[in-house]
N, C-alpha and C positions, 0 to 999 in steps of 0.2 A: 683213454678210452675205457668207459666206466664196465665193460663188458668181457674182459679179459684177465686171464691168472697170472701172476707172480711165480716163477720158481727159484729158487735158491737152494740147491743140493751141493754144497762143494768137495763130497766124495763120490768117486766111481760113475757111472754111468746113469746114479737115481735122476740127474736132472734130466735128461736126455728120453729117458723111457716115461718120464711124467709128464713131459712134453709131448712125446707120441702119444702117449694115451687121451691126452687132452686133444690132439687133432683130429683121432680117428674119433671123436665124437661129437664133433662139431662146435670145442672148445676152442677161442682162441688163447696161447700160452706164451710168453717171452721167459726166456729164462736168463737169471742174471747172474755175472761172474763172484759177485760179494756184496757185503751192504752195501757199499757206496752206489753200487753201478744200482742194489734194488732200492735205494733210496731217490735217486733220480728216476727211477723210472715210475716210483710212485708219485712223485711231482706230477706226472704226465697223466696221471688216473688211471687205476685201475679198480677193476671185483674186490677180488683176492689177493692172497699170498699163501701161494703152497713151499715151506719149508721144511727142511728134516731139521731133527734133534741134532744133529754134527752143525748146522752152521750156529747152534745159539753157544757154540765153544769159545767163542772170540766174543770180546768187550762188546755190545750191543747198546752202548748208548746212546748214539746215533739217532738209531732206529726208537729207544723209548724217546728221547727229543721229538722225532717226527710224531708218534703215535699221540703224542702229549699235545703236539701242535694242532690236529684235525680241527675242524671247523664242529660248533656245537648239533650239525645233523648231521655227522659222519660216523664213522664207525665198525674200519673193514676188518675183514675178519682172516686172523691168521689158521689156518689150518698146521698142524706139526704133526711130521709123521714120529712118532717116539722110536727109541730103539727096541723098545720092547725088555728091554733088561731087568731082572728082579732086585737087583736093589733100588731103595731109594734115590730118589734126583737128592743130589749137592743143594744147597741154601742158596749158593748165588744160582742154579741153574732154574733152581723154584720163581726166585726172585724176577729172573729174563724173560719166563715165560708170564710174571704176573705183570711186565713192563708191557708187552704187547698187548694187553688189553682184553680184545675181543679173539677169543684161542677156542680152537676146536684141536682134539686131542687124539689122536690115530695111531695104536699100538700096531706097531709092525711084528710079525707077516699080516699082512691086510688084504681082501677081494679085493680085484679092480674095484666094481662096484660101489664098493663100499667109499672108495676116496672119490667115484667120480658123485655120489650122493651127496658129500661134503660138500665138494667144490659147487656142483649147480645150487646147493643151499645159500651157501655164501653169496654165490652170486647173486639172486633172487634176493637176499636181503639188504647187499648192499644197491643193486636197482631201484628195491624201494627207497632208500637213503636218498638217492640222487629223484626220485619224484617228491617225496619230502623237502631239499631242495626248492627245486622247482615252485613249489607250491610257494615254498616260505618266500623265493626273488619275488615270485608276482602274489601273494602277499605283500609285501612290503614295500613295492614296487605301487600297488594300489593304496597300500597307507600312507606316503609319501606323493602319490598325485592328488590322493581327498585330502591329506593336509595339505598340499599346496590349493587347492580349490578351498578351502575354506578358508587360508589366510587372505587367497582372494576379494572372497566374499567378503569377508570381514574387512578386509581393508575398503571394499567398493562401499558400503555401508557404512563407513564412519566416513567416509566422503560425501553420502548420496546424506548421510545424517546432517554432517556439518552444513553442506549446501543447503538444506532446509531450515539450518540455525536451531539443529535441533542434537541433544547429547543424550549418550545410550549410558544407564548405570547398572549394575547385577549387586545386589545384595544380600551375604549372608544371615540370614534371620537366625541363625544357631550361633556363631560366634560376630557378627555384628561387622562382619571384613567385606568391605564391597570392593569393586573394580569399578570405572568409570570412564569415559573418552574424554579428551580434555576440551573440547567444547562444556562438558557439563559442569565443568568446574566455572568457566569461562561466564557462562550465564549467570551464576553467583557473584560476579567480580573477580575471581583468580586468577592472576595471568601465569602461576604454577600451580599444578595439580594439588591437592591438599595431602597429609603423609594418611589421614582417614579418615572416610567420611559414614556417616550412619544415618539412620533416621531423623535422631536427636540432632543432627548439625542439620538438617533440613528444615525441620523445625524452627532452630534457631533463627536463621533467615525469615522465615513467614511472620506478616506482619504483624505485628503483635493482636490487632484487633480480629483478626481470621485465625490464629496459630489455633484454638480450642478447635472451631471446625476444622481445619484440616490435621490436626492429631486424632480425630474421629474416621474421619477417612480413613488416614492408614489402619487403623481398629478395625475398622470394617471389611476392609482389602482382606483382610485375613482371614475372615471367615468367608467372603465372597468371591474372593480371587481376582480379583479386578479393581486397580486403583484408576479414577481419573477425578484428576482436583485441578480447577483452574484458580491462583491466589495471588494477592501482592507481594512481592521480599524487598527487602533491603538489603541492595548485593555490599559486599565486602569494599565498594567505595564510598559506601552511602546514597548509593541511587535507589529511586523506586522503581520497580519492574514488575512487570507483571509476567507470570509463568505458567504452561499448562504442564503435570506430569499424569502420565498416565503407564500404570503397571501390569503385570500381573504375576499370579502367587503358584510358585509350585509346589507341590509336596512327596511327602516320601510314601513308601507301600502302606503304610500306616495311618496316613492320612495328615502328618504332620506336616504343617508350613515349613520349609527347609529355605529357600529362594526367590527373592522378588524381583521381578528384570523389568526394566523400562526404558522410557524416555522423558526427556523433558527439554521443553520448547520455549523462548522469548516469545511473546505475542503481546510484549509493548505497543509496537510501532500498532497491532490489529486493533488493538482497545483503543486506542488515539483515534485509528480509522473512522471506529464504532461509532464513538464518541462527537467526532466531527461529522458524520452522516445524520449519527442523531440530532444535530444541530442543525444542520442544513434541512433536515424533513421538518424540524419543528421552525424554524425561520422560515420557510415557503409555506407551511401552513398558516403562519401570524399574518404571511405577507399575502397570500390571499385575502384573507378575513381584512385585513385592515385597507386592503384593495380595494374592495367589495364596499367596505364603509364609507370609503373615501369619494369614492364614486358615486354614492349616493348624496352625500354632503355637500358633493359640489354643485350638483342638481338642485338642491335644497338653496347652496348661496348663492347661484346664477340671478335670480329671479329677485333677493333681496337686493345685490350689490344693483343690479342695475334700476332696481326701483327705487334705490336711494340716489343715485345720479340722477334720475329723470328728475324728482323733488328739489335735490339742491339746484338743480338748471333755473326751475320753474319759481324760488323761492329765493333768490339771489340777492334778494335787499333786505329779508327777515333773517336780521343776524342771530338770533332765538332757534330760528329753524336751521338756520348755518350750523349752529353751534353743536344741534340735536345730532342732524344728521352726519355731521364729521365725525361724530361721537360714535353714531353706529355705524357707518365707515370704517374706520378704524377696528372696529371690534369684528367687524366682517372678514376685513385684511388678515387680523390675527388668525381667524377663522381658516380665512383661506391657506393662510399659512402653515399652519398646522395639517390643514391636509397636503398640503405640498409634501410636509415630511413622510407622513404616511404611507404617499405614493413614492417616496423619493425611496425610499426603504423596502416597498414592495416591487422597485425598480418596474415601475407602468405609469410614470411620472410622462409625462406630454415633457420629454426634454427637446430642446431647439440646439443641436451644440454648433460649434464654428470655432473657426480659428480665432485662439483667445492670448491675448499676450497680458503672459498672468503677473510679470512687474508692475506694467502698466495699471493692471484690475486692482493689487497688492495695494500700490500706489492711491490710488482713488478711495480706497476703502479704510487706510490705517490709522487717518483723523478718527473715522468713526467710531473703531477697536479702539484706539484708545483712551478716547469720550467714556466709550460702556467699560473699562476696566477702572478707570480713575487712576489719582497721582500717585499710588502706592505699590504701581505695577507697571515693572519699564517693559515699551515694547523695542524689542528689538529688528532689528531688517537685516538678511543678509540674502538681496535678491539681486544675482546677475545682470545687468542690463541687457546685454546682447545672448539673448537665449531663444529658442527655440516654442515657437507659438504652441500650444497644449488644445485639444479638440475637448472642449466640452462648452456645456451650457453656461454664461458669463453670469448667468443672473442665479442659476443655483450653487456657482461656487462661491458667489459673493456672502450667499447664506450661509454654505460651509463653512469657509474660514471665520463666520460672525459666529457660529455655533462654535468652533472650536475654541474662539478668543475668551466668551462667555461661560465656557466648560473649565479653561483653563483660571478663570477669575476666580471661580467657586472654590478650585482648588488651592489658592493662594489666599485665605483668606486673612493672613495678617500680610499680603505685599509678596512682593517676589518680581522675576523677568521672566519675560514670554518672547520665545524665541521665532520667526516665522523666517525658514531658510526656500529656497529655490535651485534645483538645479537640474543640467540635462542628464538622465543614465541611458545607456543603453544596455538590453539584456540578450543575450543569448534565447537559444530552446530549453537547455536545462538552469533554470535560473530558481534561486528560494522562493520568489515571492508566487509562484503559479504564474506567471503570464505568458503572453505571446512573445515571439522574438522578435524587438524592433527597440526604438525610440520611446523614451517615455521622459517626461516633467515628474520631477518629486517635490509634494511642501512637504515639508516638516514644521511641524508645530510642538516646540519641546517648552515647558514648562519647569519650575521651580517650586513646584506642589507636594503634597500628602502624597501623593501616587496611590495604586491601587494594588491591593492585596492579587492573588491567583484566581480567587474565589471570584472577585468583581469584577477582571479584567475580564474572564471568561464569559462573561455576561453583558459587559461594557455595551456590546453593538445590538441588546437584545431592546424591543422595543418599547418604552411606558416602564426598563428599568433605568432606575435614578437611587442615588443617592446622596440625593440633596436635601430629601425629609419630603415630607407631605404637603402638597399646595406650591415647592418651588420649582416645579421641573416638569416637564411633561415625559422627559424620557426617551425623546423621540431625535434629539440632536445626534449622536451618536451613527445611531441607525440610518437617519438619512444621508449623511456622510456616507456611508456607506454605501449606501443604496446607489449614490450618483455616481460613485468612483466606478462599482460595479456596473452598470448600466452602461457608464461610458470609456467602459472597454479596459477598465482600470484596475485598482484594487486598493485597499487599505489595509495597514497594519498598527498593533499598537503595542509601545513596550512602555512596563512602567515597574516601579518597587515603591513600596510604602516609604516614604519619607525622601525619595530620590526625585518623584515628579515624574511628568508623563511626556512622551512622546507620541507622537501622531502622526501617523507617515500617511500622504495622498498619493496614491501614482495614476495621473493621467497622460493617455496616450497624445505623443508629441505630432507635431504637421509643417508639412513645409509650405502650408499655405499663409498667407499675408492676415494677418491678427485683421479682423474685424472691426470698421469703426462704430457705433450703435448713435442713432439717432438722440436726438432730446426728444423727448415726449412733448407734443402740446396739454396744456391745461387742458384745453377746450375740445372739444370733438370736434372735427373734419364734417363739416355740414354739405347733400349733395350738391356736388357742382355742376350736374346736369341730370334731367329725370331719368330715372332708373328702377325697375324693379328687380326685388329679391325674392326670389324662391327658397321658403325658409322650412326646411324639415326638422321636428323633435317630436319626438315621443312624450316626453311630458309636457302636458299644457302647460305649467306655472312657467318653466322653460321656454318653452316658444312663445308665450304670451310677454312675457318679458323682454325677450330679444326682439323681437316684433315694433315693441313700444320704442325702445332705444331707436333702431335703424328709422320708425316712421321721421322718430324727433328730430331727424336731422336731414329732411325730405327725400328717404326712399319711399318708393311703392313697393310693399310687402305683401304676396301671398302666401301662406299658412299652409301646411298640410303635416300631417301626422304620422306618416311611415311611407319609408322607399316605395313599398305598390302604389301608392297614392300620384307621386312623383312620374313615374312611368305613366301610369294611367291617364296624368294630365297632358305629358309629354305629345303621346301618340293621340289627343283629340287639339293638339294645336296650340300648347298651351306657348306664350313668350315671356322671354325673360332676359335678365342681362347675368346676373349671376348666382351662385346654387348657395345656400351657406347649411350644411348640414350637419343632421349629429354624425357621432360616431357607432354608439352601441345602441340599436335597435333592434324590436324582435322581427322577425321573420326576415329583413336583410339588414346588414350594416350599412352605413355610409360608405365604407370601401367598397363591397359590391354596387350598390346603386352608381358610385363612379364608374366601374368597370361596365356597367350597364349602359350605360349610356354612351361612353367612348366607342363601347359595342356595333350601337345602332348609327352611329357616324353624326352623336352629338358629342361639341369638343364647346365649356365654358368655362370660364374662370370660377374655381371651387373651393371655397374656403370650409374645412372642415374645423368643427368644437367639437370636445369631447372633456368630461371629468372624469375616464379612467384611462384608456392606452390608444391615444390617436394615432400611434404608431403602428396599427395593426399589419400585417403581414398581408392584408388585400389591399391597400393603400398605397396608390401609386405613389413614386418618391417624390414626383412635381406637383404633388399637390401641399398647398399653405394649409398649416395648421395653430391654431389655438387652443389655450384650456380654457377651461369654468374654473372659477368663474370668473368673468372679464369685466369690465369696465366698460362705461360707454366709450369712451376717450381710443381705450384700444381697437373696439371691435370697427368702430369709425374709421380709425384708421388703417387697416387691413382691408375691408372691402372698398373703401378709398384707392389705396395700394393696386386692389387687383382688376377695380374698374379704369383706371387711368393705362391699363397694358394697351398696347393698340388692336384695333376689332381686327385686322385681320389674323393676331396670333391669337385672340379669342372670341370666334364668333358667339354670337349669340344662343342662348340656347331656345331651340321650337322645333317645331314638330315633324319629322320626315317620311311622314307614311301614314 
């Protein structure tokens, strides 16, 4: 009890009456038989210690032990009453009172007063002792919960850093000693922290061709106070990475840079992102534009292919005019060809897909790949027989696999082997290549070629690039491959190294429907087999006047009209007819609306829609037959052949009901 006196008299009556005196004034006083008993009772706490000169007669070691021992905010105070004697105190008795330390000195005869002044002084300073205490637990007490809260913090923050793949660094700018978390070594390459890292070894890392700009940065930082550089490094494996750090610069009262603290961050994988988005917006831009072109083109060859069939019909025994016109026939096909890829690449290709059994297709087609490579390049086959039928268009992967055999020719230009494999994968939800989780057909097309550098492979599927030299490639192989994989639900990938040769991965999605068997084409066009009219709608006259001519030549009755309102208009004054054959892209309605138009008003015909850009449109019912531009007599013959032989009552005819 930090509030009460000490007495120690061990002659006569002094302890007893300094007792009393202590109680009649509202002191509390224990008094103690000798050191031992006052050395334990100061264990217990107390004020004071009031002792006479007779107890420091006896060896007081003890007692300087205890006094030596105090805690560094203690510091009680002995009061001694002295004998009052004129001689001087003895050396050792000098010596015991200089052990006790904190000594108030009381020449006896003494006022009451006088010692009880001492003692409430004593008291009162050692009370402060014990709020000094106090203060110093909860000091300390509060130093040790803000160090534990900010080892917290600190620790939650090189977690909440890591998790962001991002590392914190503090750098001396006076002696050049930094600290670091070991994510940010880790970002460099280190799988252990470095023994010291500085500027100059950040430096070192940055690529050589950016290291001048970003050694200006840091320059800058310091007069700014603010670093942020985003740069390439060469981490400590020899990897490229790219890094953002961003600082900032403290200083001293003086205004001197002392400390740089930061972070810094991987944002590989972001630039990769960047970089593949930038791709993707500039390949849906090409593939608009070359949509758009394609579109038009085929507009433009409609009108020629069929008016060169009409000719060779009519012209059948002038082998002169035969000869002409196969000639630009052929060069139309190419034509049209070329826009196939176009569109195949801008994925708004008129594709038709079905269950395709792609050994069989492989099969039909590998006389012809190996014709186009010649003897100085084996083709190889390693295609399952019993696989699983793959959903796409038969006749534009036949063009694929021709475009890749021809790609891989180029690349084999003194001979080599061309590999064309098949097989069934199935993928998961998280799978590498991006797709859906299901079934899929894989070709692989591996080569024994040049391969292509990083530079060209990056650009490989870009469209009208080639490098094949000037006048031998259009550029567009590549791409339309692409275009069809993607389109039909698929995807393409390509691995390759300069001198290793290239791979070409297809992935189309797999079906459990029964492979398709695909007619033989007639020579000849399908001539009517009973009278019939067509109701023929296109926007462009060269267009319709063309198509018109084709269907009269094989006796339909064709009426004409030049946009959907036209259609309707005729409809509702009673017009008849057996079947619609329309465009696709028209101004003020499309072909899918004008179908939806008429199912509307409870006309139901058989409707064959053409289109040279996306006859797939999303207004386009899914039962309705489509074609592209440009067609051939031979096919368009046979398609509305095809959809007049349905029986009348699954397709009335169409007229007027109101």
């Amino acid at each position: 009890m930090p509030d009460r006196v000490l007495i120690l008299a061990p002659r006569g009556r002094d302890a007893a009456i300094a007792a009393d005196l202590m109680h009649r004034n509202g002191i509390r006083a224990d008094v103690c038989a000798d050191q031992a008993a006052l050395i334990a009772q100061l264990d217990r706490e107390a004020g004071a210690v009031l002792l006479t000169e007779e107890a420091l007669a006896v060896d007081m070691g003890a007692m300087a032990a205890w006094v030596a021992r105090q805690p560094a905010w203690a510091d009680i105070t002995f009061i001694v009453l002295a004998n009052g004697a004129r001689t001087p105190r003895t050396k050792i008795a000098t010596q015991r009172l200089s052990d006790l330390g904190n000594v108030v000195l009381l020449e006896r005869p003494l006022h009451a007063e006088a010692m009880l002044d001492a003692v409430r002084s004593a008291l009162k300073a050692r009370a402060r002792q014990y709020e000094v205490r106090d203060a110093a637990d909860t000091l300390e007490r509060a130093v040790v919960d803000r160090t534990r809260e900010l080892e917290a913090a600190r620790d939650s923050l090189e977690i909440a850093l890591d998790a962001a793949g991002m590392g914190s660094w503090d750098i001396d700018l006076l002696t050049g000693q930094s600290t670091r978390t070991l994510r940010h070594d880790e970002i460099f390459g280190y799988s252990r922290p470095l023994p010291q890292w500085t500027v100059t070894t950040f430096l070192d890392h940055v690529a050589a061709d950016q290291r001048a700009g970003v050694a200006d940065a840091f320059d800058r930082a310091i007069e700014s106070g603010v670093l942020d550089v985003e740069c390439g490094i060469v981490s400590a494996d020899g990897a490229v990475r790219w890094i953002v750090a961003k600082g900032r610069v403290r200083y001293d009262d003086d205004g001197v840079p002392v400390r740089m603290t930061g972070v810094v961050s991987d944002v590989t994988d972001r630039k990769d992102a960047d970089a593949q988005l930038a791709q993707a917006q500039k390949m849906d831009a090409i593939g608009q534009l070359t949509g758009g072109v394609a579109h038009d083109f085929n507009n433009l060859l409609t009108p020629i292919v069929g008016s060169l069939d009409l000719v060779r019909r009519r012209h059948k025994d002038d082998e002169r005019t035969q000869r002409m016109i196969g000639g630009a026939l052929h060069a139309a096909e190419k034509a049209a060809t070329l826009t196939q890829r176009l569109l195949s690449f801008a994925r708004r290709q008129a594709l038709q897909p079905r269950a395709v059994d792609v050994g069989a297709l492989i099969d039909g087609i590998v006389d012809l790949i190996r014709r186009s490579l010649g003897p100085s390049i084996a083709v190889v086959l390693e295609v399952p027989r019993h696989m699983a039928s793959a959903r796409v268009d038969p006749n534009q992967l036949e063009l694929a696999l021709l475009n890749l055999a021809i790609n891989a020719r180029d690349a084999m230009p003194g001979g080599g082997k061309l590999t064309l494999t098949a097989a069934e994968v199935v993928v998961d939800e998280r799978n590498a290549v991006g797709l859906k989780a299901g079934g899929y057909v894989r070709l692989l097309a591996s080569d024994t070629g040049v391969g292509m550098d990083r530079a060209t492979l990056a650009r490989a599927i870009e469209p009208f690039f080639s490098t094949k030299g000037m006048g031998k490639g259009t550029g567009l192989g590549l791409s339309m491959v692409h275009g069809l994989a993607a389109q039909s639900g698929g995807t393409l990938r390509l691995r390759s190294e300069p001198g290793t040769g290239t791979a070409v991965e297809l992935w189309l999605p797999a079906t459990d429907e029964r492979a398709a068997v695909v007619d033989d084409r007639h020579a000849e066009p399908v001539a009517a087999r009973h009278p019939a009219t067509v109701l023929l709608v296109d926007d462009e006259d060269l267009v319709r006047s063309a198509t018109a001519d084709m269907l009269r030549d094989i006796g339909y009755t064709v009426v004409e009209m030049s946009s959907a309102s036209q259609v309707l208009a005729a409809v509702r004054s009673g017009l008849q007819a057996n079947i619609l054959v329309t465009d696709y892209l028209m101004p003020g309605m499309t072909g899918g609306q004008l179908i939806h138009e008429l199912r509307g008003a409870g006309v139901r015909m058989p409707v064959l829609l053409v289109t040279g850009y996306a006859a797939a449109g999303a207004d386009v019912p899914v039962d309705v037959a489509r074609m592209a531009k440009p067609f051939r007599q031979v096919d368009l013959a046979a398609r509305v052949d095809e959809l007049l032989r349905t029986p009348a009552a699954a397709r009335p005819d169409l007229r007027s009901v109101g």
